[in-house]
N, C-alpha and C positions, 0 to 999 in steps of 0.2 A: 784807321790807325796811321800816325804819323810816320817817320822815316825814323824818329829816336825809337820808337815800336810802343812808345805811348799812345791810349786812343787819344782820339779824335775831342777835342773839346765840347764841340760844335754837335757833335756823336752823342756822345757821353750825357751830356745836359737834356740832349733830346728822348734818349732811352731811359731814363730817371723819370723825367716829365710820365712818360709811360706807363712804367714802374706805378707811379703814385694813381696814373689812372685807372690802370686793374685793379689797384687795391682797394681804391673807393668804389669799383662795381662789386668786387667779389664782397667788398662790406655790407652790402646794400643786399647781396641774397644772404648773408650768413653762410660764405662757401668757405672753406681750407684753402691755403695757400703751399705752393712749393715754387723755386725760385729754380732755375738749370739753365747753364752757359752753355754755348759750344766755342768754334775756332778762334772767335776772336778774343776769350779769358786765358783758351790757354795759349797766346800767342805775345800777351800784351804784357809790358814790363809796369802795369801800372794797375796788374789785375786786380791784388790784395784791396787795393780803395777803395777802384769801383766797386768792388766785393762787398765792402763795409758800409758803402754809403748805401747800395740794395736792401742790405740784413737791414741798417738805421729803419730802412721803407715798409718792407714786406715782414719785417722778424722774422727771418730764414736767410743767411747765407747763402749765393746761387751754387748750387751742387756743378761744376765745371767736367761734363763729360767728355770722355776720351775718344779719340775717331771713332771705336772700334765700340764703342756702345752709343756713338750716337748710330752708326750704320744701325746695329742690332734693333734701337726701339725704333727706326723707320722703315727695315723691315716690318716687326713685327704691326704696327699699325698700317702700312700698306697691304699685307693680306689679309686683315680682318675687312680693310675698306673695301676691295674689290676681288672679285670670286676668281681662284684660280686653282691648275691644279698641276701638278709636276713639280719641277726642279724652278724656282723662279727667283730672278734678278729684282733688287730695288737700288736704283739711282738717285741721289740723294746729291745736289748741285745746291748749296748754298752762298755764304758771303765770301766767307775763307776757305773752304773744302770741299771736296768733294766725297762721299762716301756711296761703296758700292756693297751691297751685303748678298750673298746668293746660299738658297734653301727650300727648304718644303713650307708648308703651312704649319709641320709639327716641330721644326726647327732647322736654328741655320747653321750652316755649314762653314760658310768662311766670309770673311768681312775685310775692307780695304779702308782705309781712309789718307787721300790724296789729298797734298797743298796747292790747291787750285781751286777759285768761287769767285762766281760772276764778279764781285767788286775786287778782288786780286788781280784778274784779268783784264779789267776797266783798267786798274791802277796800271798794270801795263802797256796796256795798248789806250791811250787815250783818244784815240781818233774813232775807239765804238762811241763813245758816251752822248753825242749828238750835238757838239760844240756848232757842228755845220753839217746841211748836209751833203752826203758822196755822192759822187757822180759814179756810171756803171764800172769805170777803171782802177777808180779810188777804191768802191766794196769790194772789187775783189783782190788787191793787192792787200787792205784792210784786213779782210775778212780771211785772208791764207795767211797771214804772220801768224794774227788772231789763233789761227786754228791749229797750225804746226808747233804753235809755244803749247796751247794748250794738250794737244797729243803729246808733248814728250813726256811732261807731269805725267799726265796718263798712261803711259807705254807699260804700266805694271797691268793693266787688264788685258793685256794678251795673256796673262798666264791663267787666266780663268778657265775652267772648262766649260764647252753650250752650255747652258740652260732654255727648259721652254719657253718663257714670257719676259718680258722688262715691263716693271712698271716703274714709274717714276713718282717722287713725290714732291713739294719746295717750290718756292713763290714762280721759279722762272717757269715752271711745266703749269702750274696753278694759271698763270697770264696767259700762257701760250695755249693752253686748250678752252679757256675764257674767249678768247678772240677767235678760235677755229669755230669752234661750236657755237659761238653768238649766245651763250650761255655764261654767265659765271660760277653757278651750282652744277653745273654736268659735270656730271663724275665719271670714271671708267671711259675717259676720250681715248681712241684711238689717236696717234700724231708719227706718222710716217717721214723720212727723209725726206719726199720734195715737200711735204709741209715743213718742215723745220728748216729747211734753207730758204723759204719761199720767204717763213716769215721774219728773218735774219735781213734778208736782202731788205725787206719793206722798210724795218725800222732804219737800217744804214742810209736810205733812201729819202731818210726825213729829218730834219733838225728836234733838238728834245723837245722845243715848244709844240712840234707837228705830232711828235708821239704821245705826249702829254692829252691832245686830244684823240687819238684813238680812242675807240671804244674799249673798255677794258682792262686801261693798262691805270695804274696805280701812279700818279705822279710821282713818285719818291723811289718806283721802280723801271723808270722809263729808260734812265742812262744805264744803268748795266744789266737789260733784259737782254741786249745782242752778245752782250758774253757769257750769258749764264747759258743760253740757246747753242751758243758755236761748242762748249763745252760737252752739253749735252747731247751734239751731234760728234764731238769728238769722241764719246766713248761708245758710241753707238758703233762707230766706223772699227773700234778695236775691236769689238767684243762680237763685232758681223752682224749687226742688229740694223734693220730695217726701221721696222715703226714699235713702238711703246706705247704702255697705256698709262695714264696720268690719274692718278689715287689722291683726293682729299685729305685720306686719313694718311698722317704723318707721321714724324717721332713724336708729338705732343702727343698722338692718339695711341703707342707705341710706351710709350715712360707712364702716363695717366695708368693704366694696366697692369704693370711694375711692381714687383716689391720692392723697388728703392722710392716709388713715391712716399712723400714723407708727410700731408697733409696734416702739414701744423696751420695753428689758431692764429690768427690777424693780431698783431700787439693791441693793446688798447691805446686808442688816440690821443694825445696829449689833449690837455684842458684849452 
């Protein structure tokens, strides 16, 4: 998103592109389409268009959810993903926000949704994104701005009460337990604090081209995977959270389940 709070041109044309390629797989099985935003439509002064030019794509309008039910359906798809039981936390670290939702398996209790996500934090602090790499004085002078801006956003989850587990769900804990477990399908990863700074420190440690080749990591996610991480270690550090477990099943697997999924029909293709 630009500084006038228009997206991104460059953004825009690339998510469209997108756009038109899920439509031609979902055409190709005969599946139903539904279209859903999060941070960055209801943030953006140019949302109504992009809106418009989606619906021209898919025939559905993107349904733009609100913090507090994107939290809700990554709850609920994080505890069908992985077995738990008690009072449980799900962490939800995306582009623009963050959302924290805590509850049972039979429901939730209370939900947060914080303006702070790995690329808002990039946009900040531009010295994560991997222009060059840090030397051990730079990461940590980096890496505490980094983390003190993202704690203050954060400073509403101290008012949370414990809970038993944190699971996590969203591309930065998805990479980060890919690269721990040398797996990319390992589900239910344990990822503890000296893992999560360990793997912060590596990436600061390397220019984006160096991280581009890790194992793992997603070129298109390599520049703001260190702030989606320091994030995720910032709410750990509020909430007295040691290590998390990192859940596959998301708010897609979470909304998919829904009564507001709305599973309409693919327009017919022009001639």
């Amino acid at each position: 998103m630009g500084s006038d709070g228009n997206l991104d041109p460059a953004a825009r044309a690339g998510t469209l592109e997108t756009v038109r390629a899920y439509v031609a797989e979902i055409r190709a099985h005969a599946a139903t389409v539904d279209v859903i935003a999060t941070s960055a439509l209801r943030r953006a002064t140019d949302a109504a268009a992009f809106a418009a030019d989606v619906a021209a794509t898919a025939g559905v309008a993107p349904r733009v959810l609100s913090g507090d039910e994107e939290a809700t359906f990554s709850f609920a798809g994080a505890v069908r993903g992985v077995p738990t039981s008690g009072r449980v936390g799900v962490l939800d670290v995306g582009g623009g926000s963050t959302e924290l939702a805590v509850g049972t398996a039979a429901a939730v209790e209370r939900t947060i949704s914080l303006e702070v996500g790995a690329v808002r934090l990039s946009e900040r602090h531009p010295a994560l994104r991997g222009e060059r790499a840090l030397d051990a004085a730079a990461r940590a002078e980096v890496g505490a701005r980094a983390r003190a801006d993202a704690a203050a956003i954060l400073a509403p989850l101290r008012a949370f009460e414990p809970f038993d587990e944190l699971l996590a769900v969203g591309g930065t804990m998805f990479t980060a337990a890919a690269m721990l477990a040398g797996d990319p399908l390992a589900d239910g990863v344990r990822v503890d604090r000296a893992q999560r700074r360990g793997t912060i420190d590596a990436l600061l440690s390397r220019d984006l081209e160096n991280r581009r080749a890790m194992p793992h990591i997603r070129p298109q996610r390599a520049d703001i995977l260190p702030a989606g991480l320091i994030i995720v270690d910032a709410a750990c550090d509020l909430l007295h959270i040691d290590a998390l477990r990192v859940s596959h099943a998301d708010l897609l697997a979470g909304y998919l389940r829904s009564a507001l999924y709305r599973a309409a029909a693919l327009p017919v293709p022009s001639p």
